[in-house]
Every structure is written in structure tokens, then in C-alpha cells.
C-alpha positions as CSV (number, residue, x, y, z in Angstrom):
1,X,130.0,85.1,199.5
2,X,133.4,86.4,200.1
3,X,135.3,86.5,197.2
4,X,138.8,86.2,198.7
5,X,140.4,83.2,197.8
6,X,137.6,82.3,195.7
7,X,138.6,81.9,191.3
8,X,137.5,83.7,188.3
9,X,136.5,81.5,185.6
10,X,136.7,82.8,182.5
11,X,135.6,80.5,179.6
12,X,138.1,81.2,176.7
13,X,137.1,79.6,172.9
14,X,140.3,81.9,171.5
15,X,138.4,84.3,169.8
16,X,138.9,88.4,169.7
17,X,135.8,88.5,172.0
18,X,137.4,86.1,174.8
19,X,140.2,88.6,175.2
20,X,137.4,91.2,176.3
21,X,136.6,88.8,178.9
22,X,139.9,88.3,180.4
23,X,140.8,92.1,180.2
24,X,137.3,92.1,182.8
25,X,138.4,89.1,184.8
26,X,142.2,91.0,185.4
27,X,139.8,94.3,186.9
28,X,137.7,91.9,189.2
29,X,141.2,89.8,189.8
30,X,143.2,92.5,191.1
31,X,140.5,94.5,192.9
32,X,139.2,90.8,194.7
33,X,142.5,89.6,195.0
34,X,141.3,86.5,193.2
35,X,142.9,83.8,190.7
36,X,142.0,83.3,187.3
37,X,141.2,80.1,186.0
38,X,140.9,79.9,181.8
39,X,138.2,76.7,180.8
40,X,138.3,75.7,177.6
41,X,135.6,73.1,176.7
42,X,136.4,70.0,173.7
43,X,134.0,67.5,172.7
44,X,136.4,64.7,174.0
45,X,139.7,64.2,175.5
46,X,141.3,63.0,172.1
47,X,143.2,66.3,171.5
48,X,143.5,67.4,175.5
49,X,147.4,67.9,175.0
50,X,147.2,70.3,172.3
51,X,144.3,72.5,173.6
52,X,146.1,73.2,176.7
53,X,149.1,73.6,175.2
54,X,147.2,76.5,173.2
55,X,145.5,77.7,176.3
56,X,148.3,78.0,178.8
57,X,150.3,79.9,175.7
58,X,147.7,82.4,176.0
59,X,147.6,82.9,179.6
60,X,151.5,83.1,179.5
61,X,150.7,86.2,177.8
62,X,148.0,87.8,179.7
63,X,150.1,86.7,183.0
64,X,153.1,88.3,181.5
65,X,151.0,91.4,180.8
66,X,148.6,92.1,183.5
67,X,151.0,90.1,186.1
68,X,147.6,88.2,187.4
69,X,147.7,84.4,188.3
70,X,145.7,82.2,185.4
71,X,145.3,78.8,185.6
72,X,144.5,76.9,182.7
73,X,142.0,73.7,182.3
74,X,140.8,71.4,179.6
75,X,137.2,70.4,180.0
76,X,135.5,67.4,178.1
77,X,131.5,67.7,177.1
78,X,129.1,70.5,176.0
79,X,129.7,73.5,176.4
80,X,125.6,74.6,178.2
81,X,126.6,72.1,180.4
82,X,130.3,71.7,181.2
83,X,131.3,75.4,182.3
84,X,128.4,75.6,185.3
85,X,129.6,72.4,186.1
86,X,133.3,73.0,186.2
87,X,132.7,76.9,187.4
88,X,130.4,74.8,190.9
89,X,133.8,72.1,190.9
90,X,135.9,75.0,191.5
91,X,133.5,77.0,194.1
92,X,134.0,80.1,191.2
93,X,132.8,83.1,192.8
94,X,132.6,84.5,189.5
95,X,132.1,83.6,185.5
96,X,133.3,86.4,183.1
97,X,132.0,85.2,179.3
98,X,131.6,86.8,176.5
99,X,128.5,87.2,174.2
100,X,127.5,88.5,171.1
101,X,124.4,89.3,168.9
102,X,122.3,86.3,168.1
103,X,122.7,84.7,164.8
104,X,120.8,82.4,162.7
105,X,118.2,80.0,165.2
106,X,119.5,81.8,167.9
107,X,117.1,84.3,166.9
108,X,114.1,82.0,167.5
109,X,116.2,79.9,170.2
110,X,118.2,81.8,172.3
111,X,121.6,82.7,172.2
112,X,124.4,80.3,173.8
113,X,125.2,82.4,176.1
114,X,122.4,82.5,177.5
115,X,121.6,78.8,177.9
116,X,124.7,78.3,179.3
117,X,124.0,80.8,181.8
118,X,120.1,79.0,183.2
119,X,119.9,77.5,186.0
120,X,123.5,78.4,187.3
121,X,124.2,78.8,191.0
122,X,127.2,81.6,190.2
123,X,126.7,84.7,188.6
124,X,127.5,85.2,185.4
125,X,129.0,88.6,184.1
126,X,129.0,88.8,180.4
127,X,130.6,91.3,178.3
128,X,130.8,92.3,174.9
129,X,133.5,94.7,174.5
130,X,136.3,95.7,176.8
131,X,136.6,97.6,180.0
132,X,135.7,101.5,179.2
133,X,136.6,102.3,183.1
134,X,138.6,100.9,185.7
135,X,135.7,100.8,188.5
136,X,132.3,100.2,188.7
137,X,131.2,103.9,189.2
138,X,127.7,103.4,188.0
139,X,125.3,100.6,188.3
140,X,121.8,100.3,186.8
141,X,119.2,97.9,189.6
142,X,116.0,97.2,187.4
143,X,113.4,97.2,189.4
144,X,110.1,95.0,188.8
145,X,107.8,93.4,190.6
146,X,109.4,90.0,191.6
147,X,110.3,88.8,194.9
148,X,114.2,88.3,193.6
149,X,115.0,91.5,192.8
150,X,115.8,91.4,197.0
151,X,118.5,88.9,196.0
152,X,120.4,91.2,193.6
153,X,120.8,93.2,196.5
154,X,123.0,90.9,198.1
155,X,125.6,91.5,195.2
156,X,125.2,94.9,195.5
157,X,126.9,94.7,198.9
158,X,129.5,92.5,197.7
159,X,130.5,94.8,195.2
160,X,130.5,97.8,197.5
161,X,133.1,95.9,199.7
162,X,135.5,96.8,196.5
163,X,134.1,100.0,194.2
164,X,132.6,103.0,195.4
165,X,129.3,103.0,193.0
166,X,126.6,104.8,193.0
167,X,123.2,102.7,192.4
168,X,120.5,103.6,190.0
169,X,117.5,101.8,191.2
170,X,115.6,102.0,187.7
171,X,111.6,101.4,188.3
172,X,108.9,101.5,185.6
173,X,106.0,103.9,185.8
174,X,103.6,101.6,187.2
175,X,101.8,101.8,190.3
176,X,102.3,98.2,191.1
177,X,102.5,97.1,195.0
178,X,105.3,94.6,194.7
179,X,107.2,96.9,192.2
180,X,107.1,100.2,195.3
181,X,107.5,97.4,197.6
182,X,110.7,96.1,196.2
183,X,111.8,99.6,195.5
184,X,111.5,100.6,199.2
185,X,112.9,97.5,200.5
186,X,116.3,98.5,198.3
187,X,116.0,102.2,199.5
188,X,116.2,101.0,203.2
189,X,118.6,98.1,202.4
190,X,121.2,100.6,200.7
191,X,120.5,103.1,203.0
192,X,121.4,100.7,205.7
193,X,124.7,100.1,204.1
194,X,126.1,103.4,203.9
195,X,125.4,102.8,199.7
196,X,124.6,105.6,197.2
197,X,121.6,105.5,195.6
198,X,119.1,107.0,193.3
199,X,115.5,106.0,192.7
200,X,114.6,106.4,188.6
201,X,110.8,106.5,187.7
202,X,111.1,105.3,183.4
203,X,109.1,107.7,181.3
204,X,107.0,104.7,180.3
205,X,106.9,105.6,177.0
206,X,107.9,102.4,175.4
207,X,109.3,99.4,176.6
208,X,110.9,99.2,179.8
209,X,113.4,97.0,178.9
210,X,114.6,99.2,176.0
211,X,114.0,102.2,178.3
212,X,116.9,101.0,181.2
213,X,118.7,100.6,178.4
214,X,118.9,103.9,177.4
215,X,119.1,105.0,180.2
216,X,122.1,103.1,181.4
217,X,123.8,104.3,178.4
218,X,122.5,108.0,179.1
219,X,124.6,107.7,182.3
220,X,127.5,106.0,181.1
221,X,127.1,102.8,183.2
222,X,129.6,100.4,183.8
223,X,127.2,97.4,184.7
224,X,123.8,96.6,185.0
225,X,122.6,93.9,187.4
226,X,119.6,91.4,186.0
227,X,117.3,88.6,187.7
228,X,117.3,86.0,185.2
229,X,113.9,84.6,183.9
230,X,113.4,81.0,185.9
231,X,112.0,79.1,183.0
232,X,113.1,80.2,179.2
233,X,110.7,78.4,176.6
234,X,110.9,79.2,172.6
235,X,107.4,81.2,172.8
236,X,109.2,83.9,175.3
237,X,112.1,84.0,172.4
238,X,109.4,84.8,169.8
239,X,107.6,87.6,171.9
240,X,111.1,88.9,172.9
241,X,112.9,87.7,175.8
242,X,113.9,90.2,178.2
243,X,117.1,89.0,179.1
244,X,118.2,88.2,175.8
245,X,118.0,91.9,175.2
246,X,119.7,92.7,178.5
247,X,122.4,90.8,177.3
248,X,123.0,91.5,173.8
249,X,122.4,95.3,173.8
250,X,123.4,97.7,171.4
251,X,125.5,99.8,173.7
252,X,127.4,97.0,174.8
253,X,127.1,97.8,178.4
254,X,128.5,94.5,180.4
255,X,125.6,92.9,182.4
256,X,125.5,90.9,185.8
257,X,123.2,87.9,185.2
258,X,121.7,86.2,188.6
259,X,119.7,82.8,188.4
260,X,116.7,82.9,191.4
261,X,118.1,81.2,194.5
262,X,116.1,81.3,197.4
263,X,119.3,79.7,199.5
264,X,120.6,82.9,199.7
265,X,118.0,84.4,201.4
266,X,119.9,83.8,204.4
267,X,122.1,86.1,203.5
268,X,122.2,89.8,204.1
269,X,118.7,89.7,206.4
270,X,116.8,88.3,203.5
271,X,113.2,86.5,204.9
């Protein structure tokens, strides 16, 4: 998992928001040392020429600006399906995309971002507003009872390779085993790597999803770190999809999205 070398993808539909994604992409870039790669994805080939004549016109600019190589590809299909596919062609270490607020049957559906994002073996960070900070100062681990939240630790180490960040290991009030077993595990994982920490017990007054929210926002976070759900259906959309909420917060915090993957257990002295 060594990002060296390894590309950025940033999927770029020319919109105001797709500029807050590349501004993120340049940070991680030039911090990683890692290329840029702009996917833009057309229902057929038809009009191929002109889209990339559009798209590399826009990465002449960020290139010229930030001084970051971007590389720029045209991308036949839909897009759920054609940026994971693309982003596992290219052995991305890293997607950057921007989201926004659910409209119309996303409401009851789910937003695109986030089917796009299901099932994907690279991490997804998606953004809805531009950098506030150069670094990744603060971090906000939600804590719950599954057995992934070990591999979102994993990431943490990456990360700590290139920012000095302090994590907030975020744990709801209840007295859960696997939730105070997952929470020790991280202590004595982060502890091991020489990685700042701090262990939050939520208030529990209301929802905890709302709740890390807050307090992310409260601390001024720069990122907070999330174990997708492994199976999205329409009924979890109705009762109020965690992630969805994660993603599309009202303080507009940028959010690390994982997808369960039990290969990378091997990593990092996982079991």
C-alpha cells in the first residue's frame, strides 16, 4: 500500500465542485509524490476527441497552477461502474470525488456518489468544498462494533508516513464487547506506531452518527475515516443510511470511505 508511484484519480464532470476535488488531489500529490490522472466518463466514444480536448484544457491549467503532473483520460460506460473499473486498471492508490447533497430519488435511493463508491477495492475520499488546511492535523476514527474498523487502521498508518495527525478515536456510550474490543485494539495499534491518539466516549444523547459529526466539526477536523456498509438496500436509505450522512454532512468535512476487504488483513499484523 505504498503510495509512491502509485496515481490519483480524480473523476472530473467540469463542474465548480470537481475543482474542489483536484485542489485535494494537488495536497495528496505533492505530499505522496504521486501523479494525477483526470477520468472523465461519456456514454460512448462518439464525441471522445472533444471531451479530451476539454479535459486536457483543464488540466493545462491546474498543471500550470499547482505545477503537479495530470494526466487526462476519456472513459466509455456508466459512470457506478466505469471509474472503479478504470481507478483498479490504473492500480489508483487513491480516488478524490466530489459529492453533494442528495436530490430528488436520491433521497429514497442513494446518492451517486455513493453507489459508485460500493464494492470498490480503493478508497474513496470525497469532498465537498475545498481544502481549509494544508495537512491532515486532525482525524476523527468512529468506533463501532465491527470487525473492520481494524482495517481502517491500516490507512491510518499510511497517512502517518506523510502528516503528523493526531487521531480521535470516537466510541459511542455503549458497553458493547466488540465496540471496547476494537477500541483497545486501536489504542495498542497506534500506540505501537509512535501515533497520537485520543479515545472519545459520545455523550449518547442522540444519534451517534450525528454526534461524530459534531464533534468532528467541534475540533475542526480535516478528515474523517468510515467503514462502508457491505450491502446498501433502499429500506437502509428510508431508515437513514449512515454513510450517506457521513458523506453528505452539513459541515462539509471531507470523508475517507473504505469498502470491507478482508485481503488486507495481511497487512499491518491484521489476523
Amino acid at each position: 500500500m505504498n503510495p509512491t508511484h502509485r496515481k490519483i484519480l480524480v473523476p472530473f464532470d467540469f463542474s465548480g465542485l470537481s475543482e474542489y476535488a483536484v485542489k485535494h488531489a494537488v495536497q495528496f500529490a505533492k505530499i505522496m509524490e504521486s501523479d494525477i490522472v483526470f477520468l472523465h466518463v461519456i456514454p460512448s466514444l462518439k464525441d471522445e476527441s472533444e471531451y479530451l480536448a476539454r479535459l486536457t484544457a483543464e488540466a493545462d491549467k491546474y498543471i500550470a497552477k499547482y505545477g503537479v503532473s495530470i494526466e487526462c483520460k476519456i472513459r466509455p460506460g456508466k459512470v457506478m461502474t466505469a471509474i472503479r473499473t478504470f481507478a483498479e486498471t490504473i492500480d489508483a492508490f487513491l480516488i478524490v470525488m466530489k459529492t453533494q447533497k442528495p436530490i430528488g430519488k436520491e433521497k429514497w435511493l442513494g446518492s451517486r456518489a455513493l453507489k459508485v463508491m460500493i464494492g470498490s477495492k480503493i478508497p474513496f475520499f470525497v469532498v465537498q468544498a475545498p481544502p481549509k488546511s494544508l495537512a491532515l492535523r486532525r482525524v476523527v476514527f468512529p468506533i463501532d462494533f465491527r470487525k473492520e474498523n481494524k482495517e481502517k487502521l491500516s490507512w491510518i498508518s499510511v497517512l502517518s508516513k506523510y502528516y503528523t495527525s493526531k487521531i480521535f478515536l470516537f466510541r459511542p456510550k455503549a458497553h458493547d464487547y466488540q465496540i471496547r474490543n476494537n477500541a483497545e485494539f486501536a489504542r495498542r495499534f497506534l500506540e505501537g506506531k509512535d501515533i497520537d491518539y485520543e479515545i472519545i466516549k459520545a455523550k449518547g444523547k442522540y444519534n451517534i452518527t450525528q454526534e461524530t459529526l459534531e464533534f468532528a466539526h467541534e475540533i475542526k477536523a480535516e478528515m474523517i475515516i468510515i467503514m462502508l456498509s457491505k450491502r446498501v438496500t433502499r429500506l437502509k436509505f428510508l431508515l437513514g443510511l449512515k454513510d450517506q450522512k457521513y458523506l453528505s454532512n452539513e459541515f462539509q468535512i471531507p470523508v475517507l470511505c473504505l469498502n470491507p476487504r478482508s485481503d488486507l488483513r495481511k497487512y499491518e499484523g491484521f489476523f
